[in-house]
C-alpha positions as CSV (number, residue, x, y, z in Angstrom):
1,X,19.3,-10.0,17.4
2,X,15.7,-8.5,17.9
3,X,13.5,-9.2,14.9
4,X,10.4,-6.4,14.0
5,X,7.6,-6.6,15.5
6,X,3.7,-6.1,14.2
7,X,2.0,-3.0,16.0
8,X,0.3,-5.4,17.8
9,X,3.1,-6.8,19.2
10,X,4.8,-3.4,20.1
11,X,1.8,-2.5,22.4
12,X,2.0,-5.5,24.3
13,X,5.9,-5.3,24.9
14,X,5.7,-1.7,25.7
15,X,2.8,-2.5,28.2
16,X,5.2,-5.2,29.7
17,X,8.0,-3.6,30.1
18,X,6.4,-0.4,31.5
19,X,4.1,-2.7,34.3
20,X,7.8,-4.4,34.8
21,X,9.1,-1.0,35.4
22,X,6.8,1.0,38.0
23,X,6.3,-2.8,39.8
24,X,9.4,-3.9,40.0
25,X,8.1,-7.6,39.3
26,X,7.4,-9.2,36.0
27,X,2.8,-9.1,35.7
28,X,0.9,-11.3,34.8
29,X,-0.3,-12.3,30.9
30,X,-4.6,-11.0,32.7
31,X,-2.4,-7.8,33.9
32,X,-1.0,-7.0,30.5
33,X,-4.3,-7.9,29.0
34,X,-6.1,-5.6,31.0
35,X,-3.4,-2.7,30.2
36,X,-4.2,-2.9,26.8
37,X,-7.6,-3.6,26.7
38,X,-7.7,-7.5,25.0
39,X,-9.5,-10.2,26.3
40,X,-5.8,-12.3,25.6
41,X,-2.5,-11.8,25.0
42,X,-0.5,-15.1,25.0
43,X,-0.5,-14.9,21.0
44,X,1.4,-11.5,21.1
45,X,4.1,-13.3,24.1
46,X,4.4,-15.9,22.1
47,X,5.6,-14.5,18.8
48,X,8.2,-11.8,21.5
49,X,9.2,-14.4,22.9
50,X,10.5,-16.3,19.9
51,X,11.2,-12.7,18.1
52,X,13.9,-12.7,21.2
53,X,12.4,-9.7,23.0
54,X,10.9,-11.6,26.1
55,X,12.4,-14.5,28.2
56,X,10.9,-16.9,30.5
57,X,12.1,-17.2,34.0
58,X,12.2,-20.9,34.5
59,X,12.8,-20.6,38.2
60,X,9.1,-19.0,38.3
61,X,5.7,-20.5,37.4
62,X,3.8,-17.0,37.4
63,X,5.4,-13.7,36.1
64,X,7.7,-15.2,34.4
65,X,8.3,-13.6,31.4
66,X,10.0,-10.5,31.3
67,X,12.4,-8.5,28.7
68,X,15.8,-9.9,27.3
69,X,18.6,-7.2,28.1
70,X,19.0,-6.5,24.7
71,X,14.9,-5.8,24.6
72,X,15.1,-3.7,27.5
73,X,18.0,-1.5,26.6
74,X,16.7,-1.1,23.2
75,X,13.0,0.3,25.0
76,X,14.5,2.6,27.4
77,X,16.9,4.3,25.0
78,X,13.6,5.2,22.8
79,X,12.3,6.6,25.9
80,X,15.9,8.5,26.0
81,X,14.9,9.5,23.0
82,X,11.5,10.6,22.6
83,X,12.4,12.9,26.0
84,X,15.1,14.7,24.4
85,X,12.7,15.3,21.1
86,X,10.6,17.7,23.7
């Protein structure tokens, strides 16, 4: 189960998931901290990670975080979504 997030939180995921997406390859935390602008951004993976919407890859020593399944699914069916309110 996914718990809520704080906006802060949200931006980060959503930047994640969408550098994940058009890469193909999980980035890296000075990648998604340059995507949103903040100096850091291992606070925000920290509290997705133990909200259970990130997982690290333990196989990898860099990009190794990415999106659970259930994280994933849940951010491209609100993509679903907002295209079908236009």
């Amino acid at each position: 189960m996914l718990l809520p997030l704080t906006e802060k939180q949200k931006v980060v995921f959503e930047a994640l998931t969408q550098l994940y997406t058009e890469n193909s390859y999980p980035p890296t935390q000075a990648e998604i901290s340059d995507y949103v602008k903040k100096s850091a951004v291992s606070g925000e993976i920290r509290a997705l990670r133990q909200k259970g919407w990130l997982e690290k890859l333990e196989h990898l020593s860099r990009r190794n975080i990415v999106p659970t399944e259930e994280a994933f699914k849940r951010f491209t069916q609100k993509d679903i979504l907002m295209e079908k309110r236009i």
